[in-house]
C-alpha positions as CSV (number, residue, x, y, z in Angstrom):
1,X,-41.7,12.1,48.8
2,X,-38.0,11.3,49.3
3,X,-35.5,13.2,47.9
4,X,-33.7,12.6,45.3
5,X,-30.7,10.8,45.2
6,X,-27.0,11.9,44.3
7,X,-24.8,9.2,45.0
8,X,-26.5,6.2,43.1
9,X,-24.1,3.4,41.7
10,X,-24.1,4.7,38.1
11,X,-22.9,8.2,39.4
12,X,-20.1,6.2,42.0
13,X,-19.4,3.9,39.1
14,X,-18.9,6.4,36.1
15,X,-16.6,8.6,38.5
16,X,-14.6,6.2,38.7
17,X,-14.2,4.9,35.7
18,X,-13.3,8.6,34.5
19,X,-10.9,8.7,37.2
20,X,-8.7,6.1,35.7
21,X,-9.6,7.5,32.4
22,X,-7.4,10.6,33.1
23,X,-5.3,8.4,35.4
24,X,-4.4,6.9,32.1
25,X,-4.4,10.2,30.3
26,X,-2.0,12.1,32.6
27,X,0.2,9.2,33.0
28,X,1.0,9.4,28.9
29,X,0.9,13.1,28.1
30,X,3.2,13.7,30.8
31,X,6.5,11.6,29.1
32,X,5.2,11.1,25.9
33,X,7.2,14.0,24.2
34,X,10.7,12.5,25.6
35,X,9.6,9.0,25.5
36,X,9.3,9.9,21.8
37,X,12.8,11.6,21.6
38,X,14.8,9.1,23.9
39,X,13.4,6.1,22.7
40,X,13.2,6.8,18.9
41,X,15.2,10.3,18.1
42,X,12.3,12.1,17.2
43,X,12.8,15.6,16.6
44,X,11.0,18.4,18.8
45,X,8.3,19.0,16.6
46,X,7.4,15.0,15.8
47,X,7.8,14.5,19.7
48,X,4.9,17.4,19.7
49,X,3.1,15.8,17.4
50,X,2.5,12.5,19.5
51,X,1.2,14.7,22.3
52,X,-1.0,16.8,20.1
53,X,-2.5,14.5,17.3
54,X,-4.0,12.7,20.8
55,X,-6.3,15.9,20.8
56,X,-7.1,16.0,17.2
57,X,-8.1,12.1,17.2
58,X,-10.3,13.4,21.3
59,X,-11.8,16.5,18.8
60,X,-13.1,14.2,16.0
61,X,-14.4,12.1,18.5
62,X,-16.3,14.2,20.6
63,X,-17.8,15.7,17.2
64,X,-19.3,12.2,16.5
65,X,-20.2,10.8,20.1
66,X,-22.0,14.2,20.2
67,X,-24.8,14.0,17.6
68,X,-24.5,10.2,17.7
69,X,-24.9,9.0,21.1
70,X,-28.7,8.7,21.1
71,X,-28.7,7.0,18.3
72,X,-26.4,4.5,18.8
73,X,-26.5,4.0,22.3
74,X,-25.2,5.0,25.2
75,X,-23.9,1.3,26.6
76,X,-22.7,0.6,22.7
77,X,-20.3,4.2,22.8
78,X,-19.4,3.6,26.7
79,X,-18.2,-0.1,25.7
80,X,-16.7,0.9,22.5
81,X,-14.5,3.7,24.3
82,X,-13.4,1.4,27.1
83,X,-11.8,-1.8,24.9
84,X,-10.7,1.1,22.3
85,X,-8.6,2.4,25.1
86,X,-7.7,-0.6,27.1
87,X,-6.5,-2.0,23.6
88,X,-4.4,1.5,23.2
89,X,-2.8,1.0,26.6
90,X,-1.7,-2.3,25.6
91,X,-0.1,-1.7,22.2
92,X,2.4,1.5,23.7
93,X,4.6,-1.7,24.8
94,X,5.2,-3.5,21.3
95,X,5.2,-0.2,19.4
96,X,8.8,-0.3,17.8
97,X,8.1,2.6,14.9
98,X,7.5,6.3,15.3
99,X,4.9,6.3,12.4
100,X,2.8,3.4,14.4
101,X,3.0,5.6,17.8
102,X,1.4,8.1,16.1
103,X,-1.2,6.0,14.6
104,X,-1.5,4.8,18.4
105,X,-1.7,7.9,20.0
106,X,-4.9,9.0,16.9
107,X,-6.8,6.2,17.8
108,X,-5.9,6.5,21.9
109,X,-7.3,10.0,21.4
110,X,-10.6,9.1,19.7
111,X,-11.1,6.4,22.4
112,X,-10.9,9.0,25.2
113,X,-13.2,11.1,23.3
114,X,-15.8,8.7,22.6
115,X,-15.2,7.4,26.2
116,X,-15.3,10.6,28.4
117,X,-18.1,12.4,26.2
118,X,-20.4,9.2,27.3
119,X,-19.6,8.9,30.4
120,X,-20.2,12.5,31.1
121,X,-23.8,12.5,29.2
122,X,-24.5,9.4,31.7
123,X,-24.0,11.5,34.6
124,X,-25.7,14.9,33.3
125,X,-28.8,12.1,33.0
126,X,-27.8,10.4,36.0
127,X,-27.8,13.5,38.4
128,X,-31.3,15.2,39.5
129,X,-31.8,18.1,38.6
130,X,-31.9,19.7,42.0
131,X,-28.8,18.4,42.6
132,X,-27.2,19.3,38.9
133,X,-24.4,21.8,40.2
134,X,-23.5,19.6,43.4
135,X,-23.6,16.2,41.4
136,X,-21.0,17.8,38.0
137,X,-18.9,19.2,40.5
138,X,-18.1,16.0,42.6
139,X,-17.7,14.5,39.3
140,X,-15.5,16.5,37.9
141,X,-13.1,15.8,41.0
142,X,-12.4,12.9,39.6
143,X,-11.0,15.1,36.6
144,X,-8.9,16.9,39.2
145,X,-7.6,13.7,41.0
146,X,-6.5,12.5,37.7
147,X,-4.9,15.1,36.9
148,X,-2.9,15.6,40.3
149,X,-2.0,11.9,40.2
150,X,-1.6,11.4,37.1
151,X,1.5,13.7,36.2
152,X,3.3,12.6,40.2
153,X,3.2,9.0,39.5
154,X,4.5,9.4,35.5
155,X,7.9,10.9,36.7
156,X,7.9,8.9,39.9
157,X,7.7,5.6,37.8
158,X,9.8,6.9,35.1
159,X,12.5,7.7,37.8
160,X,12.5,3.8,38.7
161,X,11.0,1.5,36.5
162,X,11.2,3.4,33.2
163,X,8.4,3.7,30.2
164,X,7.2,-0.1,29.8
165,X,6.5,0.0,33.8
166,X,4.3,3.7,32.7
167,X,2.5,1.8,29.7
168,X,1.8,-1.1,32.0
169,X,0.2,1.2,35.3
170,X,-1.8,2.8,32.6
171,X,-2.9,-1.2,30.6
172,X,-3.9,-1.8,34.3
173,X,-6.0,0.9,35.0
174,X,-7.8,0.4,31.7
175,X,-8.4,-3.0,32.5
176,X,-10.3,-1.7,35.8
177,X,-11.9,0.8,34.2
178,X,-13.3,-1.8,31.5
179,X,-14.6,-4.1,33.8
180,X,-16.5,-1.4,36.0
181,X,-17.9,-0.2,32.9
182,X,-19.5,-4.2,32.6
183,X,-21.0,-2.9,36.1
184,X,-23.2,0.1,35.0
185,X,-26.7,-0.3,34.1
186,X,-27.7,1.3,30.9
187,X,-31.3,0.1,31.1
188,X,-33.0,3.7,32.1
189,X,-31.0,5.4,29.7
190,X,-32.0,3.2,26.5
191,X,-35.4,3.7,27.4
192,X,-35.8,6.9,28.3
193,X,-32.8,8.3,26.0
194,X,-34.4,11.6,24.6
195,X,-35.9,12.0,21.6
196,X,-35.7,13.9,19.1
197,X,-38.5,16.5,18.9
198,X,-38.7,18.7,15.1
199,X,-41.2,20.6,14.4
200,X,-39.3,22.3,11.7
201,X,-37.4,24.8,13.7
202,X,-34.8,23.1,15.6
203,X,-32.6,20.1,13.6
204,X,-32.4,17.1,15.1
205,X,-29.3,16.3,17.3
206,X,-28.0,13.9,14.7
207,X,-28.1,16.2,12.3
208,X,-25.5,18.9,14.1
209,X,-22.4,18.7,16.1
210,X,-23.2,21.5,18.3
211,X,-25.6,22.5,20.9
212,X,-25.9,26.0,19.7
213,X,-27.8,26.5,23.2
214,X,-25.0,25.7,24.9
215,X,-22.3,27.6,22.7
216,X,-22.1,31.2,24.8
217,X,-20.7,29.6,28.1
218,X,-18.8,27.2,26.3
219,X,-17.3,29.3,24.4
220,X,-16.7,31.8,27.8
221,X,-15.0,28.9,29.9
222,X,-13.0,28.2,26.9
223,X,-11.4,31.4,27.1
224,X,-10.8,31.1,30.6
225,X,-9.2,27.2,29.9
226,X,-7.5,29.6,27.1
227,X,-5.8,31.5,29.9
228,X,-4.9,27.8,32.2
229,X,-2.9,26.9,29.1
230,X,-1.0,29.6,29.6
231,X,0.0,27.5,33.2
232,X,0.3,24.1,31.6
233,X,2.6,25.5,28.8
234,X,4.8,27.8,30.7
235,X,5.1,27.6,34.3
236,X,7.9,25.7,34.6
237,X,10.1,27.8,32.6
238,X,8.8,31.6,34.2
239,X,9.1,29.5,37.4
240,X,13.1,29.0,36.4
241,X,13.2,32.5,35.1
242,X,12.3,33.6,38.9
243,X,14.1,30.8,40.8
244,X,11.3,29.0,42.3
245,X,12.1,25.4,40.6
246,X,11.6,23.6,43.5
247,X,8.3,25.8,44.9
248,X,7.0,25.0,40.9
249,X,6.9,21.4,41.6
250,X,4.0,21.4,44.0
251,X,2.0,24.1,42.3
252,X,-0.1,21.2,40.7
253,X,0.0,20.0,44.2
254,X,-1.7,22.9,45.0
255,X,-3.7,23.8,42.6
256,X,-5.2,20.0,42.4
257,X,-5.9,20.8,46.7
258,X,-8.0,23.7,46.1
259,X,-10.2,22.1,43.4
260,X,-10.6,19.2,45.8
261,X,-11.5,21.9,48.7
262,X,-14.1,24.2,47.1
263,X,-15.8,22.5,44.2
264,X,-17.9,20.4,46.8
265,X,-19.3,24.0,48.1
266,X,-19.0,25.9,44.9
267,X,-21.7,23.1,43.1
268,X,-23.8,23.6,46.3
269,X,-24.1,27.3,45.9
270,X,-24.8,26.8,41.8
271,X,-28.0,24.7,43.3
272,X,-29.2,27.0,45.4
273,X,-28.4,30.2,44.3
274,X,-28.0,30.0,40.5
275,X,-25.3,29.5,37.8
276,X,-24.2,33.3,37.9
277,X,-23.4,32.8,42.1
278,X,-21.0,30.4,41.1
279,X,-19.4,31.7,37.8
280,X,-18.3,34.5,38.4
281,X,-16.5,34.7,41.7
282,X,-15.2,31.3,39.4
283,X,-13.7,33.8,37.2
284,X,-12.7,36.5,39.4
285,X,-10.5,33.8,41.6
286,X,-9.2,33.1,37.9
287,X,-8.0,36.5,37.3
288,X,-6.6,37.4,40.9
289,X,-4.8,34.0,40.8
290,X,-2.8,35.2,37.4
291,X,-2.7,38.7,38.4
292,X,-0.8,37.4,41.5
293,X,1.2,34.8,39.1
294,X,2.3,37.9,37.3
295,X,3.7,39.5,40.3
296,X,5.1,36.3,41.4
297,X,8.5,36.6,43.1
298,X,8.9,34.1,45.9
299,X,7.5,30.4,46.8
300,X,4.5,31.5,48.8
301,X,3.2,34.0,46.2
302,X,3.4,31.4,43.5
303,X,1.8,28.9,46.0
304,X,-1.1,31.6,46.5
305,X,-1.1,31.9,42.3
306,X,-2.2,28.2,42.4
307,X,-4.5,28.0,44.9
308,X,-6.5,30.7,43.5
309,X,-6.1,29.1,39.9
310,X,-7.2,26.1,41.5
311,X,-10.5,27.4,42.7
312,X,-11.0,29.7,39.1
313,X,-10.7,26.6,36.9
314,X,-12.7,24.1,39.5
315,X,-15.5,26.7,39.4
316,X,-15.9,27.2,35.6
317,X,-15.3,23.6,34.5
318,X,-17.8,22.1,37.0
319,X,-20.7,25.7,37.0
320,X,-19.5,26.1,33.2
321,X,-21.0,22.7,32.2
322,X,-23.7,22.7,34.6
323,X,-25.0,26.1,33.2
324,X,-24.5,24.3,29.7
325,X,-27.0,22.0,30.3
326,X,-29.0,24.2,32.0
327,X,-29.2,26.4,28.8
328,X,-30.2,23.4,26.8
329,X,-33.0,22.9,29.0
330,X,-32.2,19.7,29.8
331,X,-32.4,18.5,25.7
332,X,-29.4,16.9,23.9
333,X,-27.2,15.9,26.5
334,X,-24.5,14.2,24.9
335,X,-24.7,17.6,22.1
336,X,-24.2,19.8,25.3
337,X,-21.4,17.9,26.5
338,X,-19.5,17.4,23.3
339,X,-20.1,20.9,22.7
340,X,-18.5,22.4,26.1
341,X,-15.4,20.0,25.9
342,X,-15.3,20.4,22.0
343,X,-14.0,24.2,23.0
344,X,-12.4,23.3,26.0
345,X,-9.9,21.0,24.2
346,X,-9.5,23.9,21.4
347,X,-8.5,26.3,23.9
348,X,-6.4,24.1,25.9
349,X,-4.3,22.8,21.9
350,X,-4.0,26.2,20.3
351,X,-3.5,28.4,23.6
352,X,0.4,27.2,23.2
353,X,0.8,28.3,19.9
354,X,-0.9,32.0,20.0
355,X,0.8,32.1,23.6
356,X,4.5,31.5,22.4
357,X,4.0,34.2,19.9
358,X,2.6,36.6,22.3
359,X,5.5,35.5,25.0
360,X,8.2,37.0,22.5
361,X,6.5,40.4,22.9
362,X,5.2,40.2,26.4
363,X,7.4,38.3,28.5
364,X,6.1,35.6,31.0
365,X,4.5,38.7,33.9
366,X,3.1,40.2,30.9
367,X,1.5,37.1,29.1
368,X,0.2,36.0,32.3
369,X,-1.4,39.7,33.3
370,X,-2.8,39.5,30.1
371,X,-5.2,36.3,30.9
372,X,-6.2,38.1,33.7
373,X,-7.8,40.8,32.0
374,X,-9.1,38.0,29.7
375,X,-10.8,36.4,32.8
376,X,-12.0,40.3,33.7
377,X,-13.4,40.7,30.5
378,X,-15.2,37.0,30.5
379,X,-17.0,38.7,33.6
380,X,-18.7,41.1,31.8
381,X,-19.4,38.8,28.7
382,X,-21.0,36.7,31.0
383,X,-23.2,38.7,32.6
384,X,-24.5,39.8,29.1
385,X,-24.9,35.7,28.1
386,X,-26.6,35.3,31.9
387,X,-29.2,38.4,31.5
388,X,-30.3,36.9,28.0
389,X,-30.5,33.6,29.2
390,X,-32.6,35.2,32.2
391,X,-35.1,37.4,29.5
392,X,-35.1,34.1,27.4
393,X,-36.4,31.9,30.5
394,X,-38.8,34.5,31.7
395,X,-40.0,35.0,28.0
396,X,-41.1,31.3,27.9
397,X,-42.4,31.2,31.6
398,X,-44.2,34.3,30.1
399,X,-45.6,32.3,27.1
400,X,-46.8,29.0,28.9
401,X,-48.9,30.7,31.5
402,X,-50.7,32.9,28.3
403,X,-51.5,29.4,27.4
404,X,-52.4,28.3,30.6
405,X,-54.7,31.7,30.7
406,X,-56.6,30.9,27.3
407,X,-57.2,27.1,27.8
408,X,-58.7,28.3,31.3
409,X,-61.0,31.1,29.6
410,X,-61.9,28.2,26.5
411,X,-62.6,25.7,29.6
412,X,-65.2,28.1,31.1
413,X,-66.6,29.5,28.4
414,X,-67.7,25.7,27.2
């Protein structure tokens, strides 16, 4: 028997599509605040808004795409999300009015979500399932490249071309991704697109917006993505506090270089040795890195910071929604992963807000020792959600071969 494949040309083709889908994504959110106050005199909090109403419009999304997918279809949501955000790209360049960049930026959001929740419930199907932990990880790279390009190239064409030549990199990758999407074959998935079993107990997936399954480790890497807000939000003014400016600018760097390095490994290890293997050195890496961020004093501690940060928030984004699925048995896929990045992009919005409150009593070594003994304490809540989950499986394992035992009896006794 051969074993099963990994790299097939769905998996190839739906990485990179979601590759130039945060391409895209990076290269706005990075100058859309000032492109908002230089180009139209928005205040700070309007020029917020653009950035954040991109999440609300992502949220909304995902909570459709979610309980939806299966019954719409997963080439109808994957189409719809690509021309929704190649025709978003487009209309940044004739957009002369604040209120109509808003409006933009809603709809840009929704696209993304509808987009990146398909695309992600494509590969969860895509992958085997001996190869789930290897097959998300490598995927999610694809997150991390976007992510480490994405910001690089925004102030590197800002600095000499300006916006338009920003809103037309980002048209252009949308194009490429819309016409790779034309590429995939949907074929399996329509026909073998899970359905819906009640038997009066469990509500149908289109029926909820959450895979309740799934909730516990979403909820757990959502307090660790709670903590890497902290990073997004404020590194570059603790890194001016300490006088490290220049070592801040390739934290990202850094940080995007240890993702690339370990998630490979780290999804191998989830395969063979289980979820909690992976997980929670995940989220131990997570805590030393801010624990070291805290102490952080010259370039090559904050360096270390992001390396370890790196290899923390690699580890529970790629185990975190392989475990998801995993907890779902399998069931629901576009539910789980609506689900996990549903609480994800929650943590990631109102981390800021709580955070700047807590900053005025902490200070920047304080907030950031703080989500280190989050991380410490998402250690132990895990392994509470991870022996449950183990009772749970061994419960059922348990059950089946009782059945096994009694049709055997019933089949010698007749």
């Amino acid at each position: 028997m051969e074993p099963a494949k990994l790299w097939t040309k769905n998996f190839i083709l739906c990485t990179f599509v979601n590759f130039l889908l945060m391409l895209n994504y990076y290269l706005l959110i990075t100058v859309m605040t000032q492109y908002a106050i230089e180009t139209y005199g928005a205040g700070s909090g309007i020029a917020g808004l653009t950035a954040s109403i991109f999440v609300i419009g992502t949220l909304a999304a995902r909570l459709f795409a979610g309980s939806r997918l299966e019954q719409i279809g997963h080439k109808r949501l994957v189409l719809t999300g690509a021309v929704l955000v190649f025709a978003m790209s487009g209309v940044y360049l004739i957009v002369e009015q604040i209120a109509i960049l808003l409006v933009v930026r809603l709809i840009h959001g929704a696209a993304y979500g509808l987009l990146a929740t398909a695309l992600g419930t494509v590969v969860t199907e895509t992958v085997p399932e001996s190869k789930r932990g290897e097959g998300i990880g490598y995927y999610m790279l694809s997150n991390t490249l976007g992510a480490a390009v994405g910001p690089f190239c925004a102030v590197f064409f800002h600095q000499h071309g300006g916006y338009d030549v920003i809103f037309f990199v980002c048209t252009f990758a949308a194009v490429i991704a819309l016409t790779s999407v034309f590429l995939l074959n949907f074929k399996a998935y329509e026909k073998t697109a899970p359905v819906c079993e009640n038997d009066g107990k469990e509500e149908p997936a289109a029926g909820r917006f959450f895979a309740k399954e799934a909730l516990p480790i979403s909820i757990l890497c959502a307090l660790i993505y709670f903590g890497y807000s902290s990073i997004l939000s404020f590194l570059m003014s603790f890194s001016a506090e300490i006088h490290q400016e220049t070592a801040a600018q390739y934290f990202f760097s850094v940080y995007a270089l240890a993702m690339l390095i370990t998630r490979p490994f780290t999804g191998k290890i989830f395969d063979k040795k289980g979820q909690w293997f992976a997980l929670v050195p995940g989220m131990l890496g997570f805590a030393a890195g801010m624990v070291i961020l805290c102490r952080a004093d010259s370039a090559i501690l904050l360096l270390t910071a992001a390396a370890f940060l790196g290899f923390g928030v690699g580890v529970t984004q790629s185990a975190g929604l392989a475990s998801a699925v995993e907890a779902a048995k399998g069931k629901h896929l576009a539910l789980v992963n609506s689900t996990f990045y549903i609480c994800l992009d929650l943590a990631v919005g109102v981390g800021p807000l709580l955070l700047g409150n807590l900053l005025g009593f902490t200070g920047y070594r304080g907030m950031y020792l703080s989500m280190a003994i989050l991380a410490l304490l998402c250690v132990f809540l895990y392994h509470g959600v991870y022996r449950r989950q183990v009772s749970d499986r061994a419960k059922v394992v348990k059950e089946e071969l009782r059945r096994e035992y009694v049709y055997n009896r019933r089949e010698l006794n007749s």
